[in-house]
C-alpha positions in Angstrom: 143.0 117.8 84.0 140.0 119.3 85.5 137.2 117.0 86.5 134.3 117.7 85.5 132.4 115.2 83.5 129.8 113.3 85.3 129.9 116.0 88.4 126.2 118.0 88.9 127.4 121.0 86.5 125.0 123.9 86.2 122.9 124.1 83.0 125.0 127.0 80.7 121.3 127.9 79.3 119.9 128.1 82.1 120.0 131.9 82.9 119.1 132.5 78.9 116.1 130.7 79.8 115.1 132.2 83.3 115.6 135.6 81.7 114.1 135.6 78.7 117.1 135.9 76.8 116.6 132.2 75.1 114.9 133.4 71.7 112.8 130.5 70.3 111.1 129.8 66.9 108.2 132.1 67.3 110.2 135.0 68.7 112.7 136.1 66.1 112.5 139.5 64.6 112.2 140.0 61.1 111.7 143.3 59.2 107.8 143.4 57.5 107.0 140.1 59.0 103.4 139.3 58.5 101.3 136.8 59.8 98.9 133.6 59.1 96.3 131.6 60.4 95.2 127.9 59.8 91.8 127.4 57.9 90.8 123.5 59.8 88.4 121.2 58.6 85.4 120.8 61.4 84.1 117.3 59.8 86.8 114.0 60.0 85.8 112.5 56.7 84.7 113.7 53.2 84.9 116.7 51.0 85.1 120.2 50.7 82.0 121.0 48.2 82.9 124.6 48.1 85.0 127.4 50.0 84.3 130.8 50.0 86.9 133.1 50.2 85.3 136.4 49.2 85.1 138.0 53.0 88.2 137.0 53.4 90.2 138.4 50.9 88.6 141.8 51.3 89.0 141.8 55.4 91.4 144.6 56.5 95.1 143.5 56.2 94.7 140.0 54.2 97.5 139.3 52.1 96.4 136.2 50.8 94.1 133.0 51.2 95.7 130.0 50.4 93.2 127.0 49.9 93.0 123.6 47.9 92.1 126.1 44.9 95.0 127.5 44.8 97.9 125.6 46.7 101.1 126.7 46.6 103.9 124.7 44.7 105.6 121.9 46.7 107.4 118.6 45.1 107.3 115.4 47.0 110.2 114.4 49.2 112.0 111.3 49.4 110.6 110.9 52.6 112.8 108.0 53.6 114.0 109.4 56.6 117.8 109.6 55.9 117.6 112.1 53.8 114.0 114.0 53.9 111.5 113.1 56.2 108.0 114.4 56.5 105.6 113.7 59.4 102.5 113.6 57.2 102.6 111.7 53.6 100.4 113.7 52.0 101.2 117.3 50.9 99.4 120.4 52.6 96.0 121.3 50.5 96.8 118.8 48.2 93.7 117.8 47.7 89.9 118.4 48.1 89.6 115.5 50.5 88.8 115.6 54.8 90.8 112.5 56.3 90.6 113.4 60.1 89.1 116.2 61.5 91.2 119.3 62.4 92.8 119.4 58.9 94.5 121.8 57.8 92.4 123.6 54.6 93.6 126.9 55.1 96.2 129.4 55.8 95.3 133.0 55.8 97.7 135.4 55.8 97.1 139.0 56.9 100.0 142.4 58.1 98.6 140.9 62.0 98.0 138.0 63.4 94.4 138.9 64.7 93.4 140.5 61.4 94.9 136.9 60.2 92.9 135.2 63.2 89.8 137.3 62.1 89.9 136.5 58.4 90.5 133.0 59.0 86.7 132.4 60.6 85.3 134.7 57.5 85.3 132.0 55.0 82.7 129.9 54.3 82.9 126.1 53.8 80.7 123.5 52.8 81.3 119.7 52.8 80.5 116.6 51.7 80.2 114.5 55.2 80.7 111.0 55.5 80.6 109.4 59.2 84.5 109.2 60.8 85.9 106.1 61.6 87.4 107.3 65.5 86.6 104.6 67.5 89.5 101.6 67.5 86.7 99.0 68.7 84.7 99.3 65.1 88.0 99.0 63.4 89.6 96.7 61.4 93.2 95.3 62.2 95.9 94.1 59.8 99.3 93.4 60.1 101.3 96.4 61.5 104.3 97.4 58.7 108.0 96.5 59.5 109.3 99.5 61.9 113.1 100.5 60.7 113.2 97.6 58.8 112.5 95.9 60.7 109.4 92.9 60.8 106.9 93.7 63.7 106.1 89.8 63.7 108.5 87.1 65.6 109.0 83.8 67.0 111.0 81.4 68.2 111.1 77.9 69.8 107.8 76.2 70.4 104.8 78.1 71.7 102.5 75.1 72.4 105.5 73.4 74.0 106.0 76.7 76.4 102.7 76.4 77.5 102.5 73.0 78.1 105.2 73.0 80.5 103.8 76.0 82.3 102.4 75.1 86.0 101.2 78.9 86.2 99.9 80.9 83.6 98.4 84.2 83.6 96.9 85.8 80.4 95.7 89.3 80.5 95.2 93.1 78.1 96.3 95.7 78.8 95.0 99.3 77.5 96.5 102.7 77.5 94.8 106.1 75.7 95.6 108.5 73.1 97.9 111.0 74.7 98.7 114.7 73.7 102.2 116.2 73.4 101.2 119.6 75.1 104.8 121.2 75.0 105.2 124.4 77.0 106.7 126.1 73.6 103.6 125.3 70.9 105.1 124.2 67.2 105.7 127.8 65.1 107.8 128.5 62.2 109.0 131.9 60.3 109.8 131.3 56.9 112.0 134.1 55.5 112.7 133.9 51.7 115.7 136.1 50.9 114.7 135.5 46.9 112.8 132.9 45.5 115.7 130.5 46.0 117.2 131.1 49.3 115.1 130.2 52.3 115.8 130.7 56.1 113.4 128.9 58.3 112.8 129.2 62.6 111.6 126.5 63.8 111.6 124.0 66.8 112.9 121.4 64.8 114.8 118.0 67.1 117.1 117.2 63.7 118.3 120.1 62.4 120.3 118.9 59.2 117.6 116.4 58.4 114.9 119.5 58.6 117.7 121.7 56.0 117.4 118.3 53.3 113.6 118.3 53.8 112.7 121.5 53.0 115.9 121.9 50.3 113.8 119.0 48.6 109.8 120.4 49.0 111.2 123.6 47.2 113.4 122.3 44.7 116.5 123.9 46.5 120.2 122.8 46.7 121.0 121.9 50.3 122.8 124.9 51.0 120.4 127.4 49.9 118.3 126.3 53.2 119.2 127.5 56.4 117.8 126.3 59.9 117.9 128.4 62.8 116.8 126.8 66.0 118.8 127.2 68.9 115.8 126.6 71.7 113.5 124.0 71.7 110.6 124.4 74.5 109.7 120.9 74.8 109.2 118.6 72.0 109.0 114.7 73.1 109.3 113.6 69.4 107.0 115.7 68.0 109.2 118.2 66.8 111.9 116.4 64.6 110.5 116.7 61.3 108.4 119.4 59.0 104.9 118.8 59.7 101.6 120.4 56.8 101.3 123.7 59.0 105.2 124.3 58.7 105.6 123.0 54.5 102.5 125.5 53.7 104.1 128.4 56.0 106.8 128.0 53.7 105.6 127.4 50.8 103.6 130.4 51.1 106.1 132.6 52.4 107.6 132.0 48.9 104.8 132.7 47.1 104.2 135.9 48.5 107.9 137.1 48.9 107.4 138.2 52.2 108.6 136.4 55.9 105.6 134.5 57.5 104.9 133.7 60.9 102.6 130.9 62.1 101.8 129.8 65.9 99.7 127.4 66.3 97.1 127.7 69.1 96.7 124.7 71.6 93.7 123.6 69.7 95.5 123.5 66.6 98.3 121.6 68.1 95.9 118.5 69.3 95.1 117.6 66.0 97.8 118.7 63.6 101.0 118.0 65.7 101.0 114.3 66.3 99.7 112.4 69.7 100.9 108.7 71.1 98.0 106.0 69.9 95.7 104.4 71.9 97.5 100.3 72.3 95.4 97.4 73.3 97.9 94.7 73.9 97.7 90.9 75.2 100.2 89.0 77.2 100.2 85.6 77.6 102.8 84.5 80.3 103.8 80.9 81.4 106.0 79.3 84.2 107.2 77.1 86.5 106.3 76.6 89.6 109.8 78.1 90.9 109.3 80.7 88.8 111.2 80.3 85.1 109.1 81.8 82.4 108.5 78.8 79.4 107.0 81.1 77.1 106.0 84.8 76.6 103.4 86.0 74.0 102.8 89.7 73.2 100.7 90.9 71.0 100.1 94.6 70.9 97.3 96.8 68.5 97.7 100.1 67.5 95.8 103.2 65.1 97.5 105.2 62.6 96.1 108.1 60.4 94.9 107.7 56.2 97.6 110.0 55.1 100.4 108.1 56.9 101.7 105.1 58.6 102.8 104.7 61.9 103.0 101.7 64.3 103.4 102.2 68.1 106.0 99.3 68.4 105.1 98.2 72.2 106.9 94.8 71.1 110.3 96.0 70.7 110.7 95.3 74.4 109.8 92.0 74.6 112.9 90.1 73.3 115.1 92.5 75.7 113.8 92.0 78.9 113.1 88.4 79.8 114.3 85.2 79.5 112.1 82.8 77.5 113.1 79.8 75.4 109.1 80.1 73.7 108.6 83.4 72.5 106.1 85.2 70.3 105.5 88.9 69.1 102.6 90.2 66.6 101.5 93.7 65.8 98.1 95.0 64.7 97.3 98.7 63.1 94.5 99.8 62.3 93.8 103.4 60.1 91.3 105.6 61.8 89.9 109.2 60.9 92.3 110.6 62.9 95.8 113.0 62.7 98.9 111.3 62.2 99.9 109.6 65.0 104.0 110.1 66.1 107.1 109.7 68.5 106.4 110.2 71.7 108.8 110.1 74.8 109.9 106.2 75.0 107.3 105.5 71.3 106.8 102.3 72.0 108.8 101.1 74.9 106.6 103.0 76.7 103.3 101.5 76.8 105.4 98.0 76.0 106.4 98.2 79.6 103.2 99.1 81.3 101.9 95.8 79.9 104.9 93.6 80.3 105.3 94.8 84.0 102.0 94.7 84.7 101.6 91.0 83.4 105.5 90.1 85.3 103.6 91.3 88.0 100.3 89.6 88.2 102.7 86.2 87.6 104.5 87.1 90.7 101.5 87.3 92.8 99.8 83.9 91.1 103.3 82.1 92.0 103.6 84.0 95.5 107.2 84.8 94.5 108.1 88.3 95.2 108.4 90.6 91.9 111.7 92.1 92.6 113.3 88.0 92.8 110.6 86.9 89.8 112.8 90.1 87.5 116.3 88.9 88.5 115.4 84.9 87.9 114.2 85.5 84.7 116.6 88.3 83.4 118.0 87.9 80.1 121.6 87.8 78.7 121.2 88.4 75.4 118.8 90.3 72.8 116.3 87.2 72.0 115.9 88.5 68.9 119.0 89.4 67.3 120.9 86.8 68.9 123.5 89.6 70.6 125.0 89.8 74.0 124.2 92.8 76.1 126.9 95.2 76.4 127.4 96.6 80.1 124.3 95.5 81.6 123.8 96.4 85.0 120.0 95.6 85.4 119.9 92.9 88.7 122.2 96.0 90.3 118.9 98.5 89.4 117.3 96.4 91.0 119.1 95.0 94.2 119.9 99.0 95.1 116.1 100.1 94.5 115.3 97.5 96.9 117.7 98.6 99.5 117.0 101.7 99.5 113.2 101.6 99.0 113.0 99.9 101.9 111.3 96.7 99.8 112.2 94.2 102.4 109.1 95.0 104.8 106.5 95.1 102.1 103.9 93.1 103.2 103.1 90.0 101.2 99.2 90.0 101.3 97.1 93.2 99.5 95.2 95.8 101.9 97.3 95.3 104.3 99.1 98.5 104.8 97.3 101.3 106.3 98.0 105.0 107.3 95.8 107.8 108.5 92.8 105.8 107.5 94.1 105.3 103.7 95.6 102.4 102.3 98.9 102.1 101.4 100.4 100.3 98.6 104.4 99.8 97.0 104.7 98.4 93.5 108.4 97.9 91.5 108.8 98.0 87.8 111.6 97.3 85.3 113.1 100.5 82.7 114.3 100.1 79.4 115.6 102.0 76.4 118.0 101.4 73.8 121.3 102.8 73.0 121.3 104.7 70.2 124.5 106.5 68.3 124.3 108.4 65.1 127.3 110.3 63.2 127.7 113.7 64.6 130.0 116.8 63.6 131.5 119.5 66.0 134.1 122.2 65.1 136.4 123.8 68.4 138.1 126.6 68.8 140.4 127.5 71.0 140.6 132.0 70.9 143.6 134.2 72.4 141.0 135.6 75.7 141.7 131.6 77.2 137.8 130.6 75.8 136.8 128.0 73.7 133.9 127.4 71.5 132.2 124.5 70.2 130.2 124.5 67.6 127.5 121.9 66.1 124.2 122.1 64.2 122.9 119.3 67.1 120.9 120.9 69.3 119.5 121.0 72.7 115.6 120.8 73.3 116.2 121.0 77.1 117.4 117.6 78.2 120.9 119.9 79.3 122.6 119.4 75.6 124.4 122.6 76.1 125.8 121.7 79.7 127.1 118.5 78.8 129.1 120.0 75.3 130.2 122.5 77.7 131.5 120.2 80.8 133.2 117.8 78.0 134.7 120.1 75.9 136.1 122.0 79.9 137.7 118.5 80.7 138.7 117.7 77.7 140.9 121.0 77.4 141.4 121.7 81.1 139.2 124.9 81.1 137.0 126.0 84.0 133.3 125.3 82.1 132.6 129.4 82.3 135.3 129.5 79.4 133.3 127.5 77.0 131.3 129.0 74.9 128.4 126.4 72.9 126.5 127.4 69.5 123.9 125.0 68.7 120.9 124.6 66.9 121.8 126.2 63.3 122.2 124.2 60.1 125.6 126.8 59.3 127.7 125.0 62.2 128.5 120.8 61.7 126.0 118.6 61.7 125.5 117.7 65.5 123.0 114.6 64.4 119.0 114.0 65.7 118.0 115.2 69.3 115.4 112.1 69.5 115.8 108.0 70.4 117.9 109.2 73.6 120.8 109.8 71.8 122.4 113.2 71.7 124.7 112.9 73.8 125.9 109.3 72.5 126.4 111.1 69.5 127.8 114.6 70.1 130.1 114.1 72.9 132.3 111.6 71.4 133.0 114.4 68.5 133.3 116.7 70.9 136.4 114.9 72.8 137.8 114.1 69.3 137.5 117.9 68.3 139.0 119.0 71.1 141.6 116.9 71.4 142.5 117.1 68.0 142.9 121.1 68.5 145.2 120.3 71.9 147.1 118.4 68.9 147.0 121.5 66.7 148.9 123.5 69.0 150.9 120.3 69.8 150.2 121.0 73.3 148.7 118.9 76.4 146.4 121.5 77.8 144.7 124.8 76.9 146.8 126.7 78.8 149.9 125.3 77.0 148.1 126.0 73.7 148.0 129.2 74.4 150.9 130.3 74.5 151.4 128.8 71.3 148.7 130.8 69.8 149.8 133.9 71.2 152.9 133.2 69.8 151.9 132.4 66.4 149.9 135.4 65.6 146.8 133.3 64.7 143.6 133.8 65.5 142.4 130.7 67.2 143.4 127.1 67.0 140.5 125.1 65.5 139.6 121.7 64.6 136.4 119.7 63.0 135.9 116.1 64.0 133.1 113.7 63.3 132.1 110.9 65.6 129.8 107.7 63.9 128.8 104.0 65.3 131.2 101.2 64.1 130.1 97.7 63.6 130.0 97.2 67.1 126.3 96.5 66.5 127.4 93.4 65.0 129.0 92.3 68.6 127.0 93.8 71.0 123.3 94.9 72.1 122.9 98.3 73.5 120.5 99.2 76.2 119.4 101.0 79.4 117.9 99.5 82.2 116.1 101.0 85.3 114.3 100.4 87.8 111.5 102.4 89.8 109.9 101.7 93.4 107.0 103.4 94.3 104.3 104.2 97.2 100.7 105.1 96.8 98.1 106.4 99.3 94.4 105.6 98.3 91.6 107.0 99.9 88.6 104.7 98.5 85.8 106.7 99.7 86.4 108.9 97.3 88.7 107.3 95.1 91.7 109.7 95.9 94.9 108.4 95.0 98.3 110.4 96.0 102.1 108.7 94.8 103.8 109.4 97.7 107.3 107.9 97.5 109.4 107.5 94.7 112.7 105.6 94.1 114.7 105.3 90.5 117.6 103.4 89.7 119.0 103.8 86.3 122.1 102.2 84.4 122.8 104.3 81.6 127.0 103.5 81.4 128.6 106.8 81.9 126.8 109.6 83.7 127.9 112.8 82.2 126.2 115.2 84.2 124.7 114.2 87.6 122.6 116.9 87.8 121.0 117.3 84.4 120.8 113.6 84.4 118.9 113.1 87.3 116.3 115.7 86.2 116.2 113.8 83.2 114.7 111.0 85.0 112.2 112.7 87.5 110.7 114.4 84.1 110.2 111.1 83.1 108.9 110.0 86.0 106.2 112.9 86.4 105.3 112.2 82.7 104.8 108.7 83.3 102.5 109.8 86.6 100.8 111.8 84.3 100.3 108.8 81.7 99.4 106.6 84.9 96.4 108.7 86.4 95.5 111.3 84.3 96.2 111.9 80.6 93.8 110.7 78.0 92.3 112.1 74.7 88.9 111.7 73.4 87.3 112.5 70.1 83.5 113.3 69.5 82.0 110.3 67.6 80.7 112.8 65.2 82.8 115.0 64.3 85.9 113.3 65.4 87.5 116.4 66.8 90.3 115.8 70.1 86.9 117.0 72.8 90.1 117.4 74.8 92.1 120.6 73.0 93.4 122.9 75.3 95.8 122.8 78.8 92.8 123.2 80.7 91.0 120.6 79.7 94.3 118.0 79.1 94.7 116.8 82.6 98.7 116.3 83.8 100.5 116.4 86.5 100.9 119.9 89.1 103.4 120.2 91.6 101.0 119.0 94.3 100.3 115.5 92.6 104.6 114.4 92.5 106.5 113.7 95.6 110.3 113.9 96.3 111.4 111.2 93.5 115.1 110.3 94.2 117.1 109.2 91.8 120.5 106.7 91.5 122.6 105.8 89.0 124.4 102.2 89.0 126.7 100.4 86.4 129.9 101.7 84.5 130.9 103.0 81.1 129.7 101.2 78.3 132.9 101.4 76.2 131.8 99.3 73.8 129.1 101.6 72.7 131.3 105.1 72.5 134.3 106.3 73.7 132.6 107.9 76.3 131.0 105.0 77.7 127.6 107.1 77.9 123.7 106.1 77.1 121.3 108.4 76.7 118.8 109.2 79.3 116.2 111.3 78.2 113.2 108.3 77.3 114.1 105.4 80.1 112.7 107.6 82.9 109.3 107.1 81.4 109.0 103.6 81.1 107.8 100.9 83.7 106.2 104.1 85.1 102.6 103.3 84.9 103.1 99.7 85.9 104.8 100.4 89.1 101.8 102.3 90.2 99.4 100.2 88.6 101.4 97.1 90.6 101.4 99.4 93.9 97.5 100.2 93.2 97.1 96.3 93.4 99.1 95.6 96.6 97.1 98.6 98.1 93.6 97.8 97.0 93.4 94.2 96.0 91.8 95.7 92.7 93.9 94.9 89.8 93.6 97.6 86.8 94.7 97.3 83.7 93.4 100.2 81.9 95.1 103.5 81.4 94.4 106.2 83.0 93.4 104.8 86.4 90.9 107.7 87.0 89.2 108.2 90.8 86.1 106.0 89.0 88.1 103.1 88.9 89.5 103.6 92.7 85.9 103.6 94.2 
């Protein structure tokens, strides 16, 4: 059997994409395509009074001007996630009312898209204003709702009692901003209508199968009279895995009009209508021992969410995974702001969880003068606090141990400005990673053709983690094939369901169905390798030998916890006089159970990284008071990371397969890479400066 999982294979669509070859949503050819713009609301709250459409509808080219006059027809979906889901509650043009500003009240459609640009800024609105609600410090917080089920409040043992037997105590909050999505390919869809009951939709869309139900149930369609093509997805971080207003009203349109539609939005569109991570304020209150045992740990954690739907940024999941604490409390806050609907973005949640836990693990270490890497491994926990489960395969004191080794943490100096080079100071801060393991059911079908290739076949898709490349390298082993003779289709709702390309778990759900399809072909041809199988197939004057298999968790929940663990080392350079700061050194050690592909794995990981540098020191969002518009709409005036601001960050993978979780003993790894991010900077800022922030993004102000 050829090796070849968990060795640095090339990416299979990674020529497509160099070339140009890759075709994504907004690049599909259609015969008499025709185009349309977004009509957006320029207040945050109210009414429209009146719309004019008049100069609109007799512009060269307009087809039609869709408004809240004359919506198209859409029926409510389930929306309960399993079997529809829709980002935004509340139907496009549904109604007369302005909930955040940037709304969609409009779609234009023209035979181009600038006569459709043009027309768009021809019609003539007049509202009703009342003043927005954008700013979470005049807002009022209630009890976030339960997040999949489950209850965003918890405690357990004696919280008085945990801080009674504290000797240190440290109490802080911790703040991070309203961040952007800003992928490089910006949310599109064509909707083509073959009649007025068969619909074929390109789009960027994370859940393929789960975007076919959707739209089957917005248009009163059987299931298989939807088809979803998507076999490229240019960055999407969560905020592509479900229809949002722009895409239901392309459709929805496209129907009406009986002709295939094409909408793009433009990067100002995308900061309001395509969801954004929410601005957190959270608390933690931390108690020990003087040797350093943690008696309690209290986290409470504030988040905004949008008046046409609900969604909590759950920064407490974390809390009960990472730290041993006999005392232990968790509460979550939301408040509703004139704002977009917030959404999943890399790591939702565990994300900012992290850059307050390791922030406040941190500022405990230096109170007890303990060093943070032995503060982590004392106080690690065995178990998932909350649900009571052992932790399956957990390699986290190893993350670590191996970090520390090779970062060199030994000679860190134990007192703050202390480190110096070339007139800046120097500073190294540590921070723990985390992520669950996530496995859903996915479908593949193999085929093994008479030219010695194989193809595999699934409607899961790949939106550049290396989705392809993986298939590919399993499917090679699996059969014994070199990995040129595998062929992958992926991405369209005609092949098996492959399952949801979010929560970090493609690969723990696709690959397991690959090895069972594949293998079950090899059994087919009652053979033990390809090459065997051949012959066979030659010899039976078939086609192909082919075979559909379908992989799905157990109740090995019920035993076990899943999760990743990681953890990052880091170096800064700060130049005060002008509040410069440079990261300079980068180490991450991850324990995801079986590596699949070294290569695509470890670029997993420094993506997260750079993201997280970008969270850290740069990314923010802020709305005008007034209007409540994103001031911030464009990739000019987002700040992230360039090539300049990221140094060499290397990469290491400890641990084993997690067998318990899937056959193939493999996590995902596309979210831990981002979290603990901020803190270890933040931690390293400290050790440099003296200056302890706890505000996100540290800007050069707050370096001065």
């Amino acid at each position: 059997m050829n090796k070849v999982i968990g060795t640095g294979v090339n990416r299979k669509d990674g020529r497509a994409k160099v070339t140009g070859t890759a075709t994504y949503a907004a690049e599909h050819q259609i015969p008499g395509l025709v185009h349309g713009y977004l009509v957006t609301a320029s207040i945050a709250n109210g009414q429209i009074k009146s719309i004019d459409t008049s100069a609109a509808e007799k512009a060269p080219g307009v087809i039609a001007v869709f408004t809240p006059k004359n919506p198209p027809k859409i029926f409510k979906p389930a929306n309960d996630f399993m079997s529809s889901k829709i980002y935004e509650e509340r139907l496009p043009l549904s109604d007369d009312k302005i909930y955040y500003g940037g709304q969609i009240i409009g779609l234009v459609v023209a035979d181009t898209f600038e006569r459709s640009r043009h027309a768009a800024h021809l019609l003539k609105i007049e509202y009703t204003t009342q003043q927005p609600l954008v700013d979470a410090k005049k807002a009022t917080f209630k009890d976030a709702p339960p997040l999949f089920g489950e209850e965003l409040k918890f405690e357990k043992g004696n919280i008085a009692a945990g801080n009674s037997a504290a000797q240190v105590k440290i109490a802080a909050t911790y703040t991070t901003a309203t961040e952007l999505h800003a992928p490089m390919e910006p949310h599109a869809i064509i909707a083509h209508w073959q009649d007025d009951n068969s619909l074929t939709i390109y789009e960027p869309s994370q859940w393929v199968a789960g975007s076919q139900r959707t739209y089957a149930q917005l248009f009163g369609l059987p299931t298989e009279r939807v088809r979803i093509v998507t076999p490229f997805i240019g960055g999407a971080f969560g905020s592509k895995a479900f229809p949002w207003p722009h895409a239901i009203l392309t459709a929805a349109a496209g129907r009406q009009i009986q002709r295939p539609l094409k909408v793009v939005l433009s990067r100002r569109h995308l900061t309001a209508n395509t969801g954004h991570r929410s601005e957190t304020e959270q608390l933690i209150r931390l108690g020990a021992t003087a040797d350093g045992k943690l008696t309690v740990i209290e986290h409470e954690a504030k988040s905004c969410t949008s008046p046409v739907d609900v969604f909590p940024e759950g920064c407490t999941g974390i809390t009960p995974v990472m730290y041993d604490a006999p005392n232990l409390r968790l509460k979550q806050d939301m408040a509703t702001l004139n704002i977009g609907t917030p959404t999943f973005m890399r790591a939702p949640g565990e994300n900012p969880g992290m850059w307050a836990m390791e922030s406040a693990i941190d500022e405990l270490a230096w109170a007890l003068k303990i060093d943070p890497v032995e503060l982590r491994l004392n106080n690690e926990t065995t178990e998932h606090q909350r649900h009571g489960l052992p932790f399956s395969a957990k390699h986290f004191a190893d993350c670590l141990r191996v970090g520390a080794d090779k970062f060199g943490w030994k000679d860190r100096p134990k007192q703050v400005r202390t480190l110096t080079r070339d007139g800046k100071l120097i500073g190294w801060g540590v921070a723990a990673a985390t992520f669950p393991g996530m496995r859903g059911q996915a479908s593949v079908k193999a085929r093994l053709l008479g030219d010695g290739t194989a193809h595999i076949l699934t409607a899961g898709n790949d939106m550049g983690t290396g989705a392809y490349t993986i298939v590919a390298a399993t499917a090679a082993e699996i059969l014994g094939l070199p990995v040129e003779q595998i062929r992958v289709e992926m991405g369209d709702s005609l092949l098996p369901d492959g399952g949801l390309a979010g929560g970090s778990q493609m690969t723990a759900s696709l690959i397991p169905a690959v090895m069972s399809a594949c293998a079950e072909v090899l059994k087919t041809a009652d053979a033990k390798t390809a090459q065997e199988a051949l012959t066979k197939l030659q010899q039976s004057g078939q086609s192909a030998f082919e075979a559909t298999a379908t992989s799905a968790p157990g109740d090995e929940a019920k035993k076990w916890a899943f999760q990743s663990w990681g953890a990052h080392f880091c170096e800064v350079s700060i130049d005060e006089e002008i509040g410069r700061l440079q990261v300079t050194r980068w180490v991450s050690v991850m324990d995801i159970g079986k590596v699949m592909n070294a290569k695509t794995a470890a670029s997993q990981i420094r993506g997260g990284v750079i993201m997280g540098i970008g969270q850290a020191l740069m990314e923010e969002c802020h709305l005008d008071p007034n209007i409540g518009y994103p001031v911030v709409y464009d990739l000019a005036t987002y700040h992230f990371p360039a090539h300049a601001d990221i140094p060499r960050i290397e990469v290491i993978f400890v641990g084993e397969p997690d067998l318990n979780f899937n056959p193939a003993g493999a996590r995902g790894v596309g979210e831990i890479g981002i979290t603990g991010v901020s803190a270890a900077i933040a931690n390293a800022i400290y050790h440099a400066t003296g200056k302890r922030i706890r505000d996100l993004p540290i800007t050069p102000d707050k370096l001065l």
